[in-house]
Rosetta silent file (secondary structure, phi, psi, omega in degrees, C-alpha in Angstrom):
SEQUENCE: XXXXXXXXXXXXXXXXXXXXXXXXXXXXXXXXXXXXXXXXXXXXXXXXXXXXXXXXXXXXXXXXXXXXXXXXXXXXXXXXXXXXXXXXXXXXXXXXXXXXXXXXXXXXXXXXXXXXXXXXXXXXXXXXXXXXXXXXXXXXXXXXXXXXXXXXXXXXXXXXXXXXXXXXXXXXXXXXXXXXXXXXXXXXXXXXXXXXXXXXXXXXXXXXXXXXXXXXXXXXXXXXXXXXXXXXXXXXXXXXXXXXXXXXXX
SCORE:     score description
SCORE:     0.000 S_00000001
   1 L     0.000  135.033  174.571   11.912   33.558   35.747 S_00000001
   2 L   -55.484  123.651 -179.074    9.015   31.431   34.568 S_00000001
   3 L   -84.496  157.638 -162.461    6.653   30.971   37.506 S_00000001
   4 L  -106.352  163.096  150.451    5.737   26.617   37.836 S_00000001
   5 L   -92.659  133.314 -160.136    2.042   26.113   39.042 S_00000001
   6 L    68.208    4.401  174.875    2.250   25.992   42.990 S_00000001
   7 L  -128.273  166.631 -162.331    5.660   27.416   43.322 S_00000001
   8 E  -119.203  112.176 -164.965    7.118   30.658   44.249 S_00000001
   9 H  -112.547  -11.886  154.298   10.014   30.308   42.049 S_00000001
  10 H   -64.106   -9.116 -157.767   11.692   33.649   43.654 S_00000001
  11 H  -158.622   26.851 -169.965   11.945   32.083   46.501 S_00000001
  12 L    10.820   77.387  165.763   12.283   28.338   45.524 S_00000001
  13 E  -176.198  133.090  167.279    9.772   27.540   47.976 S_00000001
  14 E   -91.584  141.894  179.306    6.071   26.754   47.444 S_00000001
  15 E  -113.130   72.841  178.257    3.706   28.323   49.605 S_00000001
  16 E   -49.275  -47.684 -153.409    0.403   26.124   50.148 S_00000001
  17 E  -143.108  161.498 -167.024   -0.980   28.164   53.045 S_00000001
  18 L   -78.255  120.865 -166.313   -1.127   31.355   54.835 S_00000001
  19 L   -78.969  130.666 -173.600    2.369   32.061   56.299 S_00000001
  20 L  -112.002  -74.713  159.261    2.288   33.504   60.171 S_00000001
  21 L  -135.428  -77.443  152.459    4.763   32.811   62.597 S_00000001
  22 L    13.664   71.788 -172.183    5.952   29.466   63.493 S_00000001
  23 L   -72.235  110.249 -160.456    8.067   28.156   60.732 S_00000001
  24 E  -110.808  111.548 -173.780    7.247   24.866   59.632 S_00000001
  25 E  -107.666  127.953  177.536    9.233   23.311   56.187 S_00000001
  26 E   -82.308  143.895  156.738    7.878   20.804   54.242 S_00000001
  27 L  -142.609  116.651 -157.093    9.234   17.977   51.630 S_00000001
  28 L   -49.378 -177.343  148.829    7.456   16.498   49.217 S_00000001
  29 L  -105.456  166.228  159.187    8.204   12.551   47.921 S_00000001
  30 L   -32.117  108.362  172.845    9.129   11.589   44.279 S_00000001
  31 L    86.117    4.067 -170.831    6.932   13.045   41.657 S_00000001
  32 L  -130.472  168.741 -163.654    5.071   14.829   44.382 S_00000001
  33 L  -138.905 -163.749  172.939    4.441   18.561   45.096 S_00000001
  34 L   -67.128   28.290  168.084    2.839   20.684   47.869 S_00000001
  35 L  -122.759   30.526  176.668   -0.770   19.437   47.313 S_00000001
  36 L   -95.666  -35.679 -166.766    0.965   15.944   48.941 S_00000001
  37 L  -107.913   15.346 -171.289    0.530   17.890   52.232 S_00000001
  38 H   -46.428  -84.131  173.891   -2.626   19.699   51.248 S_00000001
  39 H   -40.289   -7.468 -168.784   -4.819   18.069   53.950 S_00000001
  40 H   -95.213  -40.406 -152.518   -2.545   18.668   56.584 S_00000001
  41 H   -82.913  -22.387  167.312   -2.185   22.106   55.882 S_00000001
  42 H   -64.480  -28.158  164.501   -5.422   24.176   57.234 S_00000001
  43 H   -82.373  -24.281 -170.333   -4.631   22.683   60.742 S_00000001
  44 H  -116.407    9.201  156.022   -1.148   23.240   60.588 S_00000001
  45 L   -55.863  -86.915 -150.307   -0.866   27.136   59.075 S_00000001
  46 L   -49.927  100.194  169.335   -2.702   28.996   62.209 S_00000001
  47 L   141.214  -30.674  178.848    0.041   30.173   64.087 S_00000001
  48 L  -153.444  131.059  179.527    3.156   29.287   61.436 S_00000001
  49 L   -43.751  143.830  157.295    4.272   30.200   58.016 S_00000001
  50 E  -123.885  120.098  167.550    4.637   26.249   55.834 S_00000001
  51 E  -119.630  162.856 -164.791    6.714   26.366   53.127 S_00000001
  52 E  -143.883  111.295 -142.519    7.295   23.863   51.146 S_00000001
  53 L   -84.425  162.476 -171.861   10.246   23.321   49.374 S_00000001
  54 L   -70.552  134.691 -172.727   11.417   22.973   45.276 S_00000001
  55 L  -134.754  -16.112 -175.575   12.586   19.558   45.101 S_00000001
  56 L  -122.479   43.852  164.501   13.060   18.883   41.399 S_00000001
  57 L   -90.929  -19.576 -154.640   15.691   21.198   40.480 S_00000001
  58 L  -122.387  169.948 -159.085   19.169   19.450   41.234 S_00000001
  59 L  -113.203  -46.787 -170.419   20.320   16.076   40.173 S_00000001
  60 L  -118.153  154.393  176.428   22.050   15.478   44.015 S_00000001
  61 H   -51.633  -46.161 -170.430   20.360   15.809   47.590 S_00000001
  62 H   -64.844  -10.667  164.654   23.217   18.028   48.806 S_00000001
  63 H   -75.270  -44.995  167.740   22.287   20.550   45.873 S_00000001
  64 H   -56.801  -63.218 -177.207   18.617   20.208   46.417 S_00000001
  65 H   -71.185  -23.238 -175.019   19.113   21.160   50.389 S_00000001
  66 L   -73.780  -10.768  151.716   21.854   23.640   49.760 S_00000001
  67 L   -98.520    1.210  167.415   18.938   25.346   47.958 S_00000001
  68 L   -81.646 -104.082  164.140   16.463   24.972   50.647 S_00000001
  69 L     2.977  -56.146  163.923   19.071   26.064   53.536 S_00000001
  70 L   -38.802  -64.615 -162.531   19.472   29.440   50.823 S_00000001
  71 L  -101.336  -31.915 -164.194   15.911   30.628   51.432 S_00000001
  72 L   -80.577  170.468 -172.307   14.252   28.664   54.291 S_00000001
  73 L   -57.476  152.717  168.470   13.739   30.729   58.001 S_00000001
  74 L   -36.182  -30.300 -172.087   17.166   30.772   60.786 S_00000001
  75 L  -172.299  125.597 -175.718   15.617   27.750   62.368 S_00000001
  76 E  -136.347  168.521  148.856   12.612   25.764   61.555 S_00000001
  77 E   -76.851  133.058 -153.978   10.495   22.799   61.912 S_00000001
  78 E  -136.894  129.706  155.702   11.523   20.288   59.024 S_00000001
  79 E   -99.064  147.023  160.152    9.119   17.469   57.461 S_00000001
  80 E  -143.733  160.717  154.837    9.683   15.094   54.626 S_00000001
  81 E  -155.299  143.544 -165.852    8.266   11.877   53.639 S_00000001
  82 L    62.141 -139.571 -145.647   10.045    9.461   51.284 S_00000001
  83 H   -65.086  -24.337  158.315   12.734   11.246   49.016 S_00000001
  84 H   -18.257  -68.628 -168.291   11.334   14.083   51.450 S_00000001
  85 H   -72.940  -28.808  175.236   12.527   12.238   54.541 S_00000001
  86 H   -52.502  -48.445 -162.172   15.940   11.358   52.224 S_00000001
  87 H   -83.837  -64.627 -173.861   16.810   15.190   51.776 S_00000001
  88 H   -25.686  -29.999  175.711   15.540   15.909   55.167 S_00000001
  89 H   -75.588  -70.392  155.678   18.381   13.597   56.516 S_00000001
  90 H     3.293 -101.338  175.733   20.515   16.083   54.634 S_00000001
  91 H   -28.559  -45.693 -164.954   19.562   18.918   56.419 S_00000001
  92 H   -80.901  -14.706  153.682   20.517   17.680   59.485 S_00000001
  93 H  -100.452   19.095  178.704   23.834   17.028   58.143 S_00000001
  94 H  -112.145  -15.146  165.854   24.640   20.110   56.448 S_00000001
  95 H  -168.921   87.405  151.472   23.087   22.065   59.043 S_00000001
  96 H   -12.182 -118.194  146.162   22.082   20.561   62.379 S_00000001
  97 H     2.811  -15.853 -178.601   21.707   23.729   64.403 S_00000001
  98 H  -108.873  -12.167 -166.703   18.898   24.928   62.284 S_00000001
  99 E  -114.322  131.016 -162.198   16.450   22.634   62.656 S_00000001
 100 E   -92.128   -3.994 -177.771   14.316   22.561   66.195 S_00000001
 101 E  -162.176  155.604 -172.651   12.185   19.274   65.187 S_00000001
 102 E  -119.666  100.309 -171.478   12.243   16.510   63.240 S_00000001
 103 E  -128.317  130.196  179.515    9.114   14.592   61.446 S_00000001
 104 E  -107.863  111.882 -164.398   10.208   11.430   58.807 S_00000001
 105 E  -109.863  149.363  166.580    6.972    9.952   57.268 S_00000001
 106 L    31.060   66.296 -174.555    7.509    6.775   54.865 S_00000001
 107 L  -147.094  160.087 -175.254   10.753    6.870   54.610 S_00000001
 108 L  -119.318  130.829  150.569   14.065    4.903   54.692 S_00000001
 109 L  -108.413    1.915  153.166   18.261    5.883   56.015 S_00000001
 110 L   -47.603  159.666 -170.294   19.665    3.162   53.810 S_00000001
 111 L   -78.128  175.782  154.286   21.788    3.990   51.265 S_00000001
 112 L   -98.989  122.787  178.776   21.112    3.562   47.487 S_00000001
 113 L  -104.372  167.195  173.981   22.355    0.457   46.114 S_00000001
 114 H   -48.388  -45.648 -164.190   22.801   -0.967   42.507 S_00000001
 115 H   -55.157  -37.703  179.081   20.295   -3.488   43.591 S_00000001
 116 H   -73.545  -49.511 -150.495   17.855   -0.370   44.439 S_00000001
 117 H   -90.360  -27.760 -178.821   19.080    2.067   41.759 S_00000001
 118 H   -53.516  -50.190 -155.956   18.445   -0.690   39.059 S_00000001
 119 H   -85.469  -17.224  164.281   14.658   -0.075   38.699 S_00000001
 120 H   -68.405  -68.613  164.436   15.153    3.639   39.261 S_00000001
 121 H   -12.222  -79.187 -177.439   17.262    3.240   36.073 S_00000001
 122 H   -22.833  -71.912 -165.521   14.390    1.666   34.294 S_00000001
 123 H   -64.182  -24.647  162.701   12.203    3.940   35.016 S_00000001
 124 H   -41.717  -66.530 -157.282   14.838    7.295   34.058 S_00000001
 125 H   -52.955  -45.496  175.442   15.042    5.499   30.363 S_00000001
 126 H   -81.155   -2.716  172.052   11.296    5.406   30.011 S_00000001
 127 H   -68.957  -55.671  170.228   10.805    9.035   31.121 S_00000001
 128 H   -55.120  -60.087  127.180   13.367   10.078   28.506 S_00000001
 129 H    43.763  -69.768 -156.902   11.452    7.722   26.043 S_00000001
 130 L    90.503    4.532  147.062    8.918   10.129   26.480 S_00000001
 131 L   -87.413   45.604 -173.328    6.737    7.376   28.269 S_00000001
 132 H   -64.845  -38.788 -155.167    6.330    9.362   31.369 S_00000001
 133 H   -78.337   -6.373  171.010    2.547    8.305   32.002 S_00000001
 134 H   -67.167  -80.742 -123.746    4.078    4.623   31.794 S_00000001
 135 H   -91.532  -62.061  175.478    6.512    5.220   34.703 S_00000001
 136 H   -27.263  -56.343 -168.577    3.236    7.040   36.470 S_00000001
 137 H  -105.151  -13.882  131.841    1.005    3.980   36.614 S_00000001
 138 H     9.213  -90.002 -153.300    4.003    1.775   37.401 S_00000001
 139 H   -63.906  -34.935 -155.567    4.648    3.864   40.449 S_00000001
 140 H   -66.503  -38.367 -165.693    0.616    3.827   41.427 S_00000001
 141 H   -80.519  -42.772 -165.899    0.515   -0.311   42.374 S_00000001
 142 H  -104.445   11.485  164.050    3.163    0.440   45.110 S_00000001
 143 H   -46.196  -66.030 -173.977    1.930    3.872   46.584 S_00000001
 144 L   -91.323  151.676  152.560   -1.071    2.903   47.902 S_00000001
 145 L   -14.385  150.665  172.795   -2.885    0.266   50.352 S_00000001
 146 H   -91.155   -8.842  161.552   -3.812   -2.080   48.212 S_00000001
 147 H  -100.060   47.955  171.262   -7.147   -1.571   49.135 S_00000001
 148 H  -117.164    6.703 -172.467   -6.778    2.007   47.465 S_00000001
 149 L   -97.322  -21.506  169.519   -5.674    1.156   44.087 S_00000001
 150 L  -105.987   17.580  162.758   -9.125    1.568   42.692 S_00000001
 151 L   -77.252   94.756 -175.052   -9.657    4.841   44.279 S_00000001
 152 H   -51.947  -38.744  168.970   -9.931    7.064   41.367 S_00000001
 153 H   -77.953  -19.217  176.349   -9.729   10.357   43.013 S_00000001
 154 H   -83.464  -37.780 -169.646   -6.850    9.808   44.696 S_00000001
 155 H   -59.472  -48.266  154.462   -5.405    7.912   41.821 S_00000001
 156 H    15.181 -102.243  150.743   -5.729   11.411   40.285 S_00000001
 157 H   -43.452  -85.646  177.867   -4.420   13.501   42.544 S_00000001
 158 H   -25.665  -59.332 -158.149   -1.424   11.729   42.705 S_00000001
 159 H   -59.038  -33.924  178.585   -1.318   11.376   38.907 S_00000001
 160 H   -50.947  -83.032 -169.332   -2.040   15.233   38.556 S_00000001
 161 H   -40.411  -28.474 -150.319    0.942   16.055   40.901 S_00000001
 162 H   -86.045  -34.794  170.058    3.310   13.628   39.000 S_00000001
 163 H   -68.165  -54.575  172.251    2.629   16.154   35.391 S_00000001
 164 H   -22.190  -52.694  166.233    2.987   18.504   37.480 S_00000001
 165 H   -65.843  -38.991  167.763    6.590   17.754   38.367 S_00000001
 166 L    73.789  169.505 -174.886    6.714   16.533   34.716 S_00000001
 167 H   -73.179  -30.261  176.787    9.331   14.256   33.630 S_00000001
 168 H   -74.180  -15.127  149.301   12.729   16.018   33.788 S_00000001
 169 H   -53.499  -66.759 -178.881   11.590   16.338   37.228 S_00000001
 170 H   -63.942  -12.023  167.489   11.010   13.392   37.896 S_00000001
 171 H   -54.370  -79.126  146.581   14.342   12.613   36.254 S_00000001
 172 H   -12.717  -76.629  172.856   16.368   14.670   38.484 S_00000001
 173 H   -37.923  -65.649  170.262   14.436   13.206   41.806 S_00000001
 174 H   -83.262   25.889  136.538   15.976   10.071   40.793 S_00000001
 175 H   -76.769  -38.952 -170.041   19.474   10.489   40.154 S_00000001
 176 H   -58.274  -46.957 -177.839   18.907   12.721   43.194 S_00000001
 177 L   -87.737   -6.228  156.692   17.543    9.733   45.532 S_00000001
 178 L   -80.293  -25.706  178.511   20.077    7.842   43.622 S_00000001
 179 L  -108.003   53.007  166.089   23.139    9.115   44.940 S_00000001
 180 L  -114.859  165.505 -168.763   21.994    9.627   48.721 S_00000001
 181 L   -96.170 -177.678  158.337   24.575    8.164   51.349 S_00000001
 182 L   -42.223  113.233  165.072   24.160    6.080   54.480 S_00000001
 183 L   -92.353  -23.732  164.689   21.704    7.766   56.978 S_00000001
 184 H   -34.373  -58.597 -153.292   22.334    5.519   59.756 S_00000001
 185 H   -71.491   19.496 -162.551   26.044    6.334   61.048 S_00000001
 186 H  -151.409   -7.542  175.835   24.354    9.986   61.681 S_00000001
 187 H   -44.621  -54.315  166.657   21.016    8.916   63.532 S_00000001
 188 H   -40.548  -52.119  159.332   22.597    9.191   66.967 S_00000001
 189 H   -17.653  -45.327 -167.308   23.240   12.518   66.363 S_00000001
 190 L   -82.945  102.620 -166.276   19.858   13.584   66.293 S_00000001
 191 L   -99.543    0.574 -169.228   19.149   15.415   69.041 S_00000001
 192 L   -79.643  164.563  174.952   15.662   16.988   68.067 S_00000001
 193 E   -68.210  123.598  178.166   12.289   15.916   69.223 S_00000001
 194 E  -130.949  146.365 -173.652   11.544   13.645   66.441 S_00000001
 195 E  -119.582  133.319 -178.834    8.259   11.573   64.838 S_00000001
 196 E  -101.213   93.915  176.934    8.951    8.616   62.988 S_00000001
 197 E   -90.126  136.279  157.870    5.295    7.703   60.648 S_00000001
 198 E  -160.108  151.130 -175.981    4.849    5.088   58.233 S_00000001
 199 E   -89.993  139.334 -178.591    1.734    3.087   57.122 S_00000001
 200 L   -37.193  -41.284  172.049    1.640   -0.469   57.737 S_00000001
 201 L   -85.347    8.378  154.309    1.105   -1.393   54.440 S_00000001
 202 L   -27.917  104.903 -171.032    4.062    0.313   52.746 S_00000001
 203 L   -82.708  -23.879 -148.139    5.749   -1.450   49.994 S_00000001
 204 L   -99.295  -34.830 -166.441    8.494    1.194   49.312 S_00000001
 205 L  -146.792   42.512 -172.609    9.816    2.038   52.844 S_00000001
 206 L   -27.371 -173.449  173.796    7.851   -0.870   55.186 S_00000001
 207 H   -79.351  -13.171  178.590    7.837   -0.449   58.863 S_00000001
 208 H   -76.549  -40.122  162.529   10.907   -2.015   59.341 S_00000001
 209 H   -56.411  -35.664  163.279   12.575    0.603   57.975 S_00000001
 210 H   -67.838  -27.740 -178.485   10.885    3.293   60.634 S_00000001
 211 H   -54.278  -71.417 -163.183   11.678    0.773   63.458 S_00000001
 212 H   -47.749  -40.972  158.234   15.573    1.209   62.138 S_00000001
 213 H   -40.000  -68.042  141.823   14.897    4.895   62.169 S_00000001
 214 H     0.417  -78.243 -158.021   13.168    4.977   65.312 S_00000001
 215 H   -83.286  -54.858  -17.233   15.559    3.183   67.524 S_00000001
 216 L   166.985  -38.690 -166.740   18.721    4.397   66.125 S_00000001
 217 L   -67.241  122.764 -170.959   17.642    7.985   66.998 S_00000001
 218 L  -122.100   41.819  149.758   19.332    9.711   69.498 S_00000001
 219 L  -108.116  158.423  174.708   16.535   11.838   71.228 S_00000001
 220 L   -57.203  126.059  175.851   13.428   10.212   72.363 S_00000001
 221 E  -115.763  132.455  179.881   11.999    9.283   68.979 S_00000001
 222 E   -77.905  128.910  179.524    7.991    8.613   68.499 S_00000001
 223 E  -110.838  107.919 -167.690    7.325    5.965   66.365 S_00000001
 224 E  -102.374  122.495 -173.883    3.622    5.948   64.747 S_00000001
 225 E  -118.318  133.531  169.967    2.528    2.776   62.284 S_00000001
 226 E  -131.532  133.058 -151.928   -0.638    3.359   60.739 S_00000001
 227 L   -84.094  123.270  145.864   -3.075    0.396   59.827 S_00000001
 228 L   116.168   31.992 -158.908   -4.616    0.216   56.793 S_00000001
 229 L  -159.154  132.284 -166.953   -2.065    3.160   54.730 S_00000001
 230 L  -108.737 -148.683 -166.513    0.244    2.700   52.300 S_00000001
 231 L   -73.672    6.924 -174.687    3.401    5.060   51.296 S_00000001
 232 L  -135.625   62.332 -179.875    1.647    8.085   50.706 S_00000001
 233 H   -59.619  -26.288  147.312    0.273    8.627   54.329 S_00000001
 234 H   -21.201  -57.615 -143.306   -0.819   12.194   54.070 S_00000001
 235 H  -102.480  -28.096  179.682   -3.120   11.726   51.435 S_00000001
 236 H   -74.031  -20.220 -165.192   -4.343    8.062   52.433 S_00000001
 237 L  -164.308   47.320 -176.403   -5.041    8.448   55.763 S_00000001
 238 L   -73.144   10.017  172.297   -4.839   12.266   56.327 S_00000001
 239 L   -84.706  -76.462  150.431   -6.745   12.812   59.585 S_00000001
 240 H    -4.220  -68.813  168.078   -4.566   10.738   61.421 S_00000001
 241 H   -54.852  -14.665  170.131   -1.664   12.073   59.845 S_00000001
 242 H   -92.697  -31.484  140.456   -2.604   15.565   60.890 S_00000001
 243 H   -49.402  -33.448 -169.122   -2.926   14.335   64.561 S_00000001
 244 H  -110.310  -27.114  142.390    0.341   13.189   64.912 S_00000001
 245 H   -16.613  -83.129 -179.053    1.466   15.933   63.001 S_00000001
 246 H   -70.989  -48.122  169.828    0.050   18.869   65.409 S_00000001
 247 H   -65.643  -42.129  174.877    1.085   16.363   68.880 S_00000001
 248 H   -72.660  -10.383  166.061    4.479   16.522   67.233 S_00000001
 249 H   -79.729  -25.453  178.520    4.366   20.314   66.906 S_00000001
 250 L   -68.434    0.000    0.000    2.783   21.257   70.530 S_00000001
């Protein structure tokens, strides 16, 4: 099998960092790959393997996790943020029982609606086009704070991951985040310790959407808003995010 840059493609799972004991699983967002949790990851290796799972193979979430679920450890810690936090909601309904904690960064449990899915459209047609780098700096004015849109290294980074994924990736991710159901009716459920993050300035998944997470939850759920950080809190505000991170892992 053709090995990807950053993935372990034997083992659909990417491996950012040196795996120990502790199992901790990661999920990117749309367009994004294991260097989305990059900063996070020298504090949060010593002590537990992070893997970090293939996200742009399948066209539906339940295909995407039922290829996680194949490969990941008996019982883990499970992260996502954005389409991350979408699949993550997955996991806990195709298998509950495996997972001992729960952290949803920038993320939504509404459904996908036409009203949502239209602009996802759009952007499928120009990827097929063959105007992926179009679709790229789109997506860039609503990632970040806005006073982060002329930060060029980050701007980058980002853009760097998004070839990475390449467009039939990114194709996939959205039909995949196109079809996800209602996450609500299943919140209650959730009996894990869980941390609900999202930056204040989020255009994609605001804070109102973590509140609905948040409360809805039915273990004590933490809810952390962070000022000045837009949907891609890792990389915008990754000290922080690494603090709340490691207090939700202790």
């Amino acid at each position: 099998m053709q090995k990807k840059q950053g993935k372990v493609n034997k083992l659909d799972l990417e491996e950012p960092c040196r795996p120990m004991t502790e199992p901790l699983v990661l999920i990117p967002g749309l367009s994004c790959d294991a260097s989305l949790y990059a900063p996070q990851c020298p504090a949060l290796a010593p002590g537990r393997p992070i893997l970090v799972a293939q996200h742009d193979q399948d066209e539906s979430l339940a295909g995407l996790v039922a290829r996680l679920l194949a490969v990941a450890p008996a019982r883990f810690a499970l992260c996502g943020l954005s389409m991350g936090g979408y699949a993550a909601f997955e996991v806990m309904r195709q298998a509950p029982e495996r997972v001992t904690r729960l952290a949803l960064l920038d993320t939504s449990a509404k459904p996908a609606t036409p009203e949502t899915n239209a602009p996802r459209e759009q952007m499928i047609a120009l990827a097929e086009r063959g105007a992926f780098d179009n679709v790229t700096t789109l997506l860039w004015q609503k990632l970040v704070a806005p006073d982060r849109l002329a930060d060029e290294p980050l701007r980058l980074s980002v853009r760097a991951m998004a070839e990475r994924i390449g467009a039939g990736g990114f194709v996939r991710q959205q039909r995949a985040i196109m079809g996800r159901p209602d996450s609500r009716p299943g919140l209650a459920a959730i009996k894990v310790p869980t941390l609900v993050l999202v930056g204040e300035e989020d255009l994609i998944t605001p804070p109102a959407e973590a509140h609905e997470i948040s409360s809805g939850i039915g273990a004590p759920a933490r809810l952390v808003t962070i000022p000045g950080c837009g949907h891609l809190s890792t990389l915008e505000q990754p000290d922080r995010v690494t603090r709340e991170l490691l207090a939700w892992l202790a």
